[in-house]
VOFIFI-951621 format. One record per residue (C-alpha): chain; residue number from 1; x, y, z. Coordinates in Angstrom, 3 decimals, m for minus. Example, Ala and Ser with C-alpha at 12.3 -4.5 7.8 and 13.67 -1.06 7.14 Angstrom:
{torpa 'A'; 1; {12.300; m4.500; 7.800}} {torpa 'A'; 2; {13.670; m1.060; 7.140}} 
end
This chain:
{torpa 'A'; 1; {14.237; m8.803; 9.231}} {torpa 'A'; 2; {10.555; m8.721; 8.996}} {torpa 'A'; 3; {8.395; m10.301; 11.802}} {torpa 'A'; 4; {7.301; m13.415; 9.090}} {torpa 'A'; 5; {11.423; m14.657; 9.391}} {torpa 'A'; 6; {11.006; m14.994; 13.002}} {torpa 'A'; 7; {11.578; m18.610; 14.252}} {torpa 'A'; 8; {8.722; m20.199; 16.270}} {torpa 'A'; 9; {4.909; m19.223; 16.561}} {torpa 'A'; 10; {4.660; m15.777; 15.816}} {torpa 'A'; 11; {1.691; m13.671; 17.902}} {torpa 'A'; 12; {m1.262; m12.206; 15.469}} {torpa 'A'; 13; {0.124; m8.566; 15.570}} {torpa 'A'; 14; {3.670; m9.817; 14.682}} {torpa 'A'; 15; {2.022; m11.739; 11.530}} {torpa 'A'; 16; {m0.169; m8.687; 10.679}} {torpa 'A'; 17; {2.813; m6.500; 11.163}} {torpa 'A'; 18; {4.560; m8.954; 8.330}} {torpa 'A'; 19; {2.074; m8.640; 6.068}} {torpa 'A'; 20; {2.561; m4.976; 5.723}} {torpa 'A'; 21; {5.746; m5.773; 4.469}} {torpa 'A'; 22; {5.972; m8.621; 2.638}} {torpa 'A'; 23; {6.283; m8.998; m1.036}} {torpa 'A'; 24; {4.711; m12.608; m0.790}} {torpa 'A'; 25; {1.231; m13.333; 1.055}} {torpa 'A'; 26; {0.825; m15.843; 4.261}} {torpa 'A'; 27; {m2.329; m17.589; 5.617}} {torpa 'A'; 28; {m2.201; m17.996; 9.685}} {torpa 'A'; 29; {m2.830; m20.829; 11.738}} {torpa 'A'; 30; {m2.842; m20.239; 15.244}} {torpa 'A'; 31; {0.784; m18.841; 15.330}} {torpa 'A'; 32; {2.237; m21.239; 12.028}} {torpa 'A'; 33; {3.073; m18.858; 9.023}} {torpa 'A'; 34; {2.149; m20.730; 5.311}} {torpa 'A'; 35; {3.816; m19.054; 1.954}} {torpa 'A'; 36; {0.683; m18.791; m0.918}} {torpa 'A'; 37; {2.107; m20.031; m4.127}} {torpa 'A'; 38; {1.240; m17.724; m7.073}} {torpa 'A'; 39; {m1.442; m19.176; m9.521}} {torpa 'A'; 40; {m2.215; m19.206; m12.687}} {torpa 'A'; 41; {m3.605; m16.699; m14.836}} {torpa 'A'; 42; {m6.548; m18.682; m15.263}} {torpa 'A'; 43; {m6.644; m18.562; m11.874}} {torpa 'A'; 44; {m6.424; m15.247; m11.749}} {torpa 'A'; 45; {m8.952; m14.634; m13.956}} {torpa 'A'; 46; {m11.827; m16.710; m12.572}} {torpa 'A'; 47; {m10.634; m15.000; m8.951}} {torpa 'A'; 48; {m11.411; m11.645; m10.853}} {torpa 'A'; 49; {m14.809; m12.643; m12.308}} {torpa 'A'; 50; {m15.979; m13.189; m8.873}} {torpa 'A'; 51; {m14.825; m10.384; m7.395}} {torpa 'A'; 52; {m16.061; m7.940; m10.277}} {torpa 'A'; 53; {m19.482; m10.156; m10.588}} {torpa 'A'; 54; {m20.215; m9.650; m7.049}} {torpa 'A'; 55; {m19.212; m5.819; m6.761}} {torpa 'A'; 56; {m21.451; m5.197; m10.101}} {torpa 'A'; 57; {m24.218; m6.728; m8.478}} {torpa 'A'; 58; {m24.191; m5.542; m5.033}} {torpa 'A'; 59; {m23.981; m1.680; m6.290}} {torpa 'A'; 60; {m26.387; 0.817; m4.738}} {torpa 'A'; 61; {m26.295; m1.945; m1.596}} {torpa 'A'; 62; {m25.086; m2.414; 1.646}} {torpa 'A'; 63; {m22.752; m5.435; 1.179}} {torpa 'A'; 64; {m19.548; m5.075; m0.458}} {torpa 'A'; 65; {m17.382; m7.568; m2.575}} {torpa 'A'; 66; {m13.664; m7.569; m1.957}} {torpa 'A'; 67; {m10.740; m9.354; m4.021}} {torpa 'A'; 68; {m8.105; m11.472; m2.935}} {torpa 'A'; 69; {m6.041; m9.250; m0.945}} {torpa 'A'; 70; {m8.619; m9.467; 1.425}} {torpa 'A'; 71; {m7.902; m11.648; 4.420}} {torpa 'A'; 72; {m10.863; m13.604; 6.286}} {torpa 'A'; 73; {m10.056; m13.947; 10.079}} {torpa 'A'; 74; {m11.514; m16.672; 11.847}} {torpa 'A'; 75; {m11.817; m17.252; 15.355}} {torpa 'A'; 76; {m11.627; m20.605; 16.195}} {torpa 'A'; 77; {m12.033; m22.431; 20.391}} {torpa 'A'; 78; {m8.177; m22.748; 20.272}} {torpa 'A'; 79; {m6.825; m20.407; 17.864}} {torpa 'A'; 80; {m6.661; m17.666; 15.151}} {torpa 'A'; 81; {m6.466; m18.607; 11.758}} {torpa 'A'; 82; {m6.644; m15.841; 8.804}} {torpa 'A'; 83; {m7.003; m17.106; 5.522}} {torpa 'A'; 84; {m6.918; m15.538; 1.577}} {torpa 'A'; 85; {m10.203; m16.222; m0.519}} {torpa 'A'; 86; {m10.275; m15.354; m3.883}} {torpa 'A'; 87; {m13.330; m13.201; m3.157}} {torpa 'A'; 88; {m15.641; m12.243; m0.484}} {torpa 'A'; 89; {m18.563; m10.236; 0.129}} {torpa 'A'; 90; {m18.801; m8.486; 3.872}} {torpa 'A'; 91; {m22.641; m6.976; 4.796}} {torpa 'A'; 92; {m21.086; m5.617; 8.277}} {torpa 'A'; 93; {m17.639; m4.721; 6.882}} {torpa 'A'; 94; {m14.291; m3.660; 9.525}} {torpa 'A'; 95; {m12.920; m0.374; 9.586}} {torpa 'A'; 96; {m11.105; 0.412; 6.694}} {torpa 'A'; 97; {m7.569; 0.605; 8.390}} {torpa 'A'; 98; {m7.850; m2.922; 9.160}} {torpa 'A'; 99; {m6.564; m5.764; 7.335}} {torpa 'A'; 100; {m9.033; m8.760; 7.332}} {torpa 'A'; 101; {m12.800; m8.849; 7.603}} {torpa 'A'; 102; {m14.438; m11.042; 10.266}} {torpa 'A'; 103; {m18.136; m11.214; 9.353}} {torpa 'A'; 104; {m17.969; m12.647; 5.765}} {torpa 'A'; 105; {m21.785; m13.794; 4.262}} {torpa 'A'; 106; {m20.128; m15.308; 0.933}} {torpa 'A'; 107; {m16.643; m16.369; 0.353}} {torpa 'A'; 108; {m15.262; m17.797; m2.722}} {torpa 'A'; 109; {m12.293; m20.360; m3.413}} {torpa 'A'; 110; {m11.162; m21.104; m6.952}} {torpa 'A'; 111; {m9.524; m24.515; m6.682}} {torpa 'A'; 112; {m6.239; m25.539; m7.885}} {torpa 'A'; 113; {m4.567; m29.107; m7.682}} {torpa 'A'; 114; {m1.564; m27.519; m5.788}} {torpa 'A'; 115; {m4.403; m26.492; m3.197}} {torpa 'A'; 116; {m7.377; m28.601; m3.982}} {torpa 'A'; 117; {m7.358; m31.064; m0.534}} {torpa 'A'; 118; {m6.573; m28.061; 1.662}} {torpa 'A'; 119; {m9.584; m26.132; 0.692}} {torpa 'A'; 120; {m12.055; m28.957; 0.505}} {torpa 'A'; 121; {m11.182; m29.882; 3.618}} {torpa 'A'; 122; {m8.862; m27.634; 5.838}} {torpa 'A'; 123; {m10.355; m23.949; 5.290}} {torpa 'A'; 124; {m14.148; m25.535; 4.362}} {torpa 'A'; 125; {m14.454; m26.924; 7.716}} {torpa 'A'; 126; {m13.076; m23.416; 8.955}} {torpa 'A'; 127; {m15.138; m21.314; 6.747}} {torpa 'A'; 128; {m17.980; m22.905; 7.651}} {torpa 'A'; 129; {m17.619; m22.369; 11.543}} {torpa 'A'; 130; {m17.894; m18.301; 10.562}} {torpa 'A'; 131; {m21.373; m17.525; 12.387}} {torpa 'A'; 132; {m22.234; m14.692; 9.377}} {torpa 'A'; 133; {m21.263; m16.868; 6.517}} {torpa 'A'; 134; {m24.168; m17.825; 4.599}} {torpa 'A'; 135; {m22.702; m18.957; 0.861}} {torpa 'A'; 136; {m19.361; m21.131; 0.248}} {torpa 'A'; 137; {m18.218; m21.470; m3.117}} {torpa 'A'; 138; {m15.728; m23.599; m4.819}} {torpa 'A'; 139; {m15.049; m22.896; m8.333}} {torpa 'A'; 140; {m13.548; m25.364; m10.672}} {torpa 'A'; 141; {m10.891; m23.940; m13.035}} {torpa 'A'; 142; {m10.881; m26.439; m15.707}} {torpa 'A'; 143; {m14.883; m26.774; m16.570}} {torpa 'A'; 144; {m17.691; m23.990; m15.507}} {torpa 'A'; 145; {m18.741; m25.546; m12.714}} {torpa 'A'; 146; {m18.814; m24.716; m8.487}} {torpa 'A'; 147; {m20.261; m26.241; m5.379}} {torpa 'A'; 148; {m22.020; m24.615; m3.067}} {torpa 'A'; 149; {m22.361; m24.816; 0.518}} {torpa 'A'; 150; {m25.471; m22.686; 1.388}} {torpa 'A'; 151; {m26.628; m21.866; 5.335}} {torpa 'A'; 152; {m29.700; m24.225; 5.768}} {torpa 'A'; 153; {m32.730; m22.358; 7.938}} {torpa 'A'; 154; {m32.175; m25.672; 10.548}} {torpa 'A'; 155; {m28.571; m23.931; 10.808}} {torpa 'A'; 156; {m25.983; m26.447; 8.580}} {torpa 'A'; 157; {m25.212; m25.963; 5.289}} {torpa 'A'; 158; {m26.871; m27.709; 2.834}} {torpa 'A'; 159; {m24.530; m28.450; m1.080}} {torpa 'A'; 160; {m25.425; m27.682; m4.344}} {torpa 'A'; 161; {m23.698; m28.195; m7.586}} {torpa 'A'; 162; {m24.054; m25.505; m10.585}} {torpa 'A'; 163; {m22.265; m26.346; m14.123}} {torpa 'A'; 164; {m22.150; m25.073; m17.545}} {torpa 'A'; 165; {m22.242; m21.512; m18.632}} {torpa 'A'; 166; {m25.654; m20.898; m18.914}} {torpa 'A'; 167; {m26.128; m21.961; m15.082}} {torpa 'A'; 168; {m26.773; m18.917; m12.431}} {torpa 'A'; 169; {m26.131; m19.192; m9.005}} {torpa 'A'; 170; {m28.915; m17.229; m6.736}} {torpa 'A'; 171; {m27.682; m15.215; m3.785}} {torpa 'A'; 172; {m30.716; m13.992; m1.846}} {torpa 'A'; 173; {m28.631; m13.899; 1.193}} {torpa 'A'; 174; {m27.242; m10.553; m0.549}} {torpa 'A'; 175; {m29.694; m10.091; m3.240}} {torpa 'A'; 176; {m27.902; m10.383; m5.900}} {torpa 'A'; 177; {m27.196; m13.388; m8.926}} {torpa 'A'; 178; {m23.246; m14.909; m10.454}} {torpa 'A'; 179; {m24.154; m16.024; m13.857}} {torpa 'A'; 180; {m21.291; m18.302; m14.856}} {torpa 'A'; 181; {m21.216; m17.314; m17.823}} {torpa 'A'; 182; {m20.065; m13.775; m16.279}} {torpa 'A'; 183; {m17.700; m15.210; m14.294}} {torpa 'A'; 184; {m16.075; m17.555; m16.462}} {torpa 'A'; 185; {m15.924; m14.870; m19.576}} {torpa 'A'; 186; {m12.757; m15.561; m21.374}} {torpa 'A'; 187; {m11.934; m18.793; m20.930}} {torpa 'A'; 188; {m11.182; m21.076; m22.763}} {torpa 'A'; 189; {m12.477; m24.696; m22.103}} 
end
Protein backbone atom coordinates (compact mmCIF):
# COMPACT_ATOMS: atom_id res chain seq x y z
CA UNK A 1 0.00 0.00 0.00
CA UNK A 2 1.55 3.20 -1.00
CA UNK A 3 1.37 6.26 1.36
CA UNK A 4 -1.34 8.11 -1.37
CA UNK A 5 -4.11 5.03 -0.16
CA UNK A 6 -3.77 6.15 3.30
CA UNK A 7 -7.11 7.40 4.81
CA UNK A 8 -7.11 10.96 6.26
CA UNK A 9 -4.63 13.98 5.70
CA UNK A 10 -1.52 12.60 4.76
CA UNK A 11 1.87 14.69 6.08
CA UNK A 12 4.09 16.28 3.01
CA UNK A 13 6.82 13.51 3.23
CA UNK A 14 4.12 10.74 3.16
CA UNK A 15 2.65 12.49 -0.17
CA UNK A 16 6.19 12.99 -1.60
CA UNK A 17 7.01 9.49 -0.61
CA UNK A 18 3.71 8.51 -2.90
CA UNK A 19 4.71 10.20 -5.64
CA UNK A 20 7.77 8.14 -6.05
CA UNK A 21 5.59 5.44 -6.57
CA UNK A 22 2.68 6.15 -8.18
CA UNK A 23 1.73 5.41 -11.68
CA UNK A 24 -0.85 8.39 -11.60
CA UNK A 25 0.16 12.10 -10.49
CA UNK A 26 -1.52 14.08 -7.33
CA UNK A 27 -1.63 17.85 -6.58
CA UNK A 28 -1.52 18.60 -2.56
CA UNK A 29 -3.55 20.72 -0.55
CA UNK A 30 -2.55 21.07 2.84
CA UNK A 31 -2.76 17.27 3.62
CA UNK A 32 -5.95 16.44 0.81
CA UNK A 33 -4.54 14.18 -2.06
CA UNK A 34 -6.34 15.17 -5.79
CA UNK A 35 -5.95 12.40 -8.80
CA UNK A 36 -4.80 14.58 -12.28
CA UNK A 37 -6.93 13.31 -15.05
CA UNK A 38 -4.87 12.59 -18.22
CA UNK A 39 -5.41 15.18 -21.11
CA UNK A 40 -5.53 15.34 -24.36
CA UNK A 41 -2.98 15.14 -26.87
CA UNK A 42 -3.63 18.53 -27.80
CA UNK A 43 -3.04 19.14 -24.52
CA UNK A 44 -0.11 17.55 -24.51
CA UNK A 45 1.18 19.16 -27.22
CA UNK A 46 0.67 22.83 -26.37
CA UNK A 47 2.20 21.66 -22.67
CA UNK A 48 5.30 20.59 -24.84
CA UNK A 49 5.59 23.79 -26.93
CA UNK A 50 6.03 25.64 -23.79
CA UNK A 51 8.28 23.67 -22.24
CA UNK A 52 10.62 23.24 -25.43
CA UNK A 53 9.98 27.17 -26.34
CA UNK A 54 11.20 28.20 -23.06
CA UNK A 55 14.29 25.72 -22.75
CA UNK A 56 15.32 26.88 -26.51
CA UNK A 57 15.29 30.27 -25.43
CA UNK A 58 16.80 30.32 -22.12
CA UNK A 59 20.04 28.27 -23.48
CA UNK A 60 23.48 29.61 -22.59
CA UNK A 61 21.36 31.24 -19.37
CA UNK A 62 20.87 30.91 -15.93
CA UNK A 63 17.12 30.05 -15.75
CA UNK A 64 15.92 26.77 -16.70
CA UNK A 65 12.51 25.56 -18.20
CA UNK A 66 11.06 22.36 -16.82
CA UNK A 67 7.99 20.17 -18.14
CA UNK A 68 5.14 18.92 -16.43
CA UNK A 69 6.56 16.48 -14.16
CA UNK A 70 7.73 19.26 -12.37
CA UNK A 71 5.86 20.06 -9.19
CA UNK A 72 5.55 23.84 -7.90
CA UNK A 73 5.41 23.92 -4.01
CA UNK A 74 3.77 26.68 -2.46
CA UNK A 75 3.83 27.79 0.93
CA UNK A 76 0.84 29.19 1.95
CA UNK A 77 -0.09 31.04 6.05
CA UNK A 78 -1.97 27.73 6.76
CA UNK A 79 -0.73 25.13 4.58
CA UNK A 80 1.32 23.35 1.83
CA UNK A 81 -0.05 23.00 -1.40
CA UNK A 82 2.13 21.48 -4.45
CA UNK A 83 0.71 21.78 -7.67
CA UNK A 84 1.57 20.37 -11.58
CA UNK A 85 2.02 23.22 -14.28
CA UNK A 86 2.39 22.35 -17.62
CA UNK A 87 5.69 24.26 -17.66
CA UNK A 88 7.85 26.36 -15.57
CA UNK A 89 10.93 28.20 -15.68
CA UNK A 90 13.10 28.30 -12.16
CA UNK A 91 16.16 31.22 -12.13
CA UNK A 92 17.21 29.85 -8.47
CA UNK A 93 16.42 26.17 -9.15
CA UNK A 94 16.36 23.19 -5.92
CA UNK A 95 18.77 20.58 -5.73
CA UNK A 96 18.36 18.14 -8.21
CA UNK A 97 17.31 15.21 -5.82
CA UNK A 98 14.34 17.09 -4.96
CA UNK A 99 11.01 16.86 -6.34
CA UNK A 100 9.31 20.33 -6.72
CA UNK A 101 10.81 23.76 -7.24
CA UNK A 102 9.85 26.60 -4.88
CA UNK A 103 11.08 29.80 -6.53
CA UNK A 104 9.25 29.66 -9.94
CA UNK A 105 9.58 33.28 -12.15
CA UNK A 106 7.10 31.89 -14.98
CA UNK A 107 4.64 29.15 -14.77
CA UNK A 108 2.38 28.02 -17.42
CA UNK A 109 -1.24 26.36 -17.35
CA UNK A 110 -2.84 25.07 -20.54
CA UNK A 111 -6.55 25.12 -19.77
CA UNK A 112 -8.98 22.43 -20.21
CA UNK A 113 -12.86 22.51 -19.50
CA UNK A 114 -12.40 19.48 -17.09
CA UNK A 115 -9.98 22.00 -15.20
CA UNK A 116 -10.76 25.41 -16.49
CA UNK A 117 -12.55 27.03 -13.00
CA UNK A 118 -9.87 25.43 -10.84
CA UNK A 119 -7.02 27.11 -12.50
CA UNK A 120 -8.58 30.48 -13.07
CA UNK A 121 -9.37 30.63 -9.80
CA UNK A 122 -8.00 27.98 -7.26
CA UNK A 123 -4.13 27.64 -8.28
CA UNK A 124 -4.13 31.53 -9.90
CA UNK A 125 -4.82 32.97 -6.62
CA UNK A 126 -2.06 30.45 -5.29
CA UNK A 127 0.40 31.01 -7.98
CA UNK A 128 0.24 34.37 -7.61
CA UNK A 129 1.09 34.48 -3.76
CA UNK A 130 4.75 32.82 -4.97
CA UNK A 131 7.11 35.89 -3.95
CA UNK A 132 9.62 34.93 -7.20
CA UNK A 133 6.89 34.52 -9.69
CA UNK A 134 6.96 37.18 -12.13
CA UNK A 135 4.85 35.73 -15.42
CA UNK A 136 1.44 33.58 -15.22
CA UNK A 137 0.22 32.14 -18.25
CA UNK A 138 -2.94 30.55 -19.29
CA UNK A 139 -3.04 29.05 -22.61
CA UNK A 140 -6.19 28.38 -24.47
CA UNK A 141 -6.31 25.01 -26.29
CA UNK A 142 -8.92 25.62 -28.78
CA UNK A 143 -7.69 29.17 -30.44
CA UNK A 144 -3.89 30.65 -30.12
CA UNK A 145 -4.50 32.72 -27.54
CA UNK A 146 -3.17 33.15 -23.47
CA UNK A 147 -3.55 35.61 -20.66
CA UNK A 148 -1.05 36.87 -18.85
CA UNK A 149 -0.63 37.87 -15.41
CA UNK A 150 2.68 39.87 -15.31
CA UNK A 151 4.41 41.22 -11.73
CA UNK A 152 3.60 45.02 -11.84
CA UNK A 153 6.81 47.29 -10.44
CA UNK A 154 3.93 48.65 -7.62
CA UNK A 155 4.06 44.75 -6.70
CA UNK A 156 0.44 43.15 -8.21
CA UNK A 157 0.13 41.70 -11.29
CA UNK A 158 -1.09 43.50 -13.95
CA UNK A 159 -3.23 41.08 -17.25
CA UNK A 160 -2.60 40.99 -20.66
CA UNK A 161 -4.19 39.13 -23.44
CA UNK A 162 -2.01 37.78 -26.57
CA UNK A 163 -3.97 35.96 -29.62
CA UNK A 164 -3.31 34.73 -32.99
CA UNK A 165 -0.20 33.11 -34.24
CA UNK A 166 1.71 35.83 -35.26
CA UNK A 167 1.45 37.35 -31.57
CA UNK A 168 4.81 37.07 -29.25
CA UNK A 169 4.75 37.20 -25.76
CA UNK A 170 7.96 39.22 -24.22
CA UNK A 171 9.66 37.76 -21.17
CA UNK A 172 12.26 40.27 -19.97
CA UNK A 173 11.89 38.89 -16.57
CA UNK A 174 14.11 35.93 -18.14
CA UNK A 175 15.18 37.46 -21.30
CA UNK A 176 13.83 35.54 -23.51
CA UNK A 177 10.43 35.68 -26.18
CA UNK A 178 7.24 32.56 -26.77
CA UNK A 179 6.16 33.27 -30.24
CA UNK A 180 2.80 31.53 -30.51
CA UNK A 181 3.28 30.54 -33.44
CA UNK A 182 6.20 28.27 -31.85
CA UNK A 183 4.20 27.12 -29.35
CA UNK A 184 1.13 26.31 -31.02
CA UNK A 185 3.09 24.50 -34.16
CA UNK A 186 0.93 21.67 -35.22
CA UNK A 187 -2.27 22.40 -34.46
CA UNK A 188 -4.87 22.40 -35.99
CA UNK A 189 -7.53 25.20 -35.44
Amino acid sequence: MTALLKPGPLSVEEYLAGELVSEVKHEYLGGEVHAMAGGTNRHSEIALGFASSLRASLRGKTCRAFPSDTKVRIELVNQTRFYYPDALVACEKNKDSEQWQDRPVVIVEVLSESTRRIDLTEKRDAYLTIPSLKVLVFAEPEIPSLTVYRRAPSGGFLREEYSGLDAIIPLPEIEASLPLAEVYEGIVF
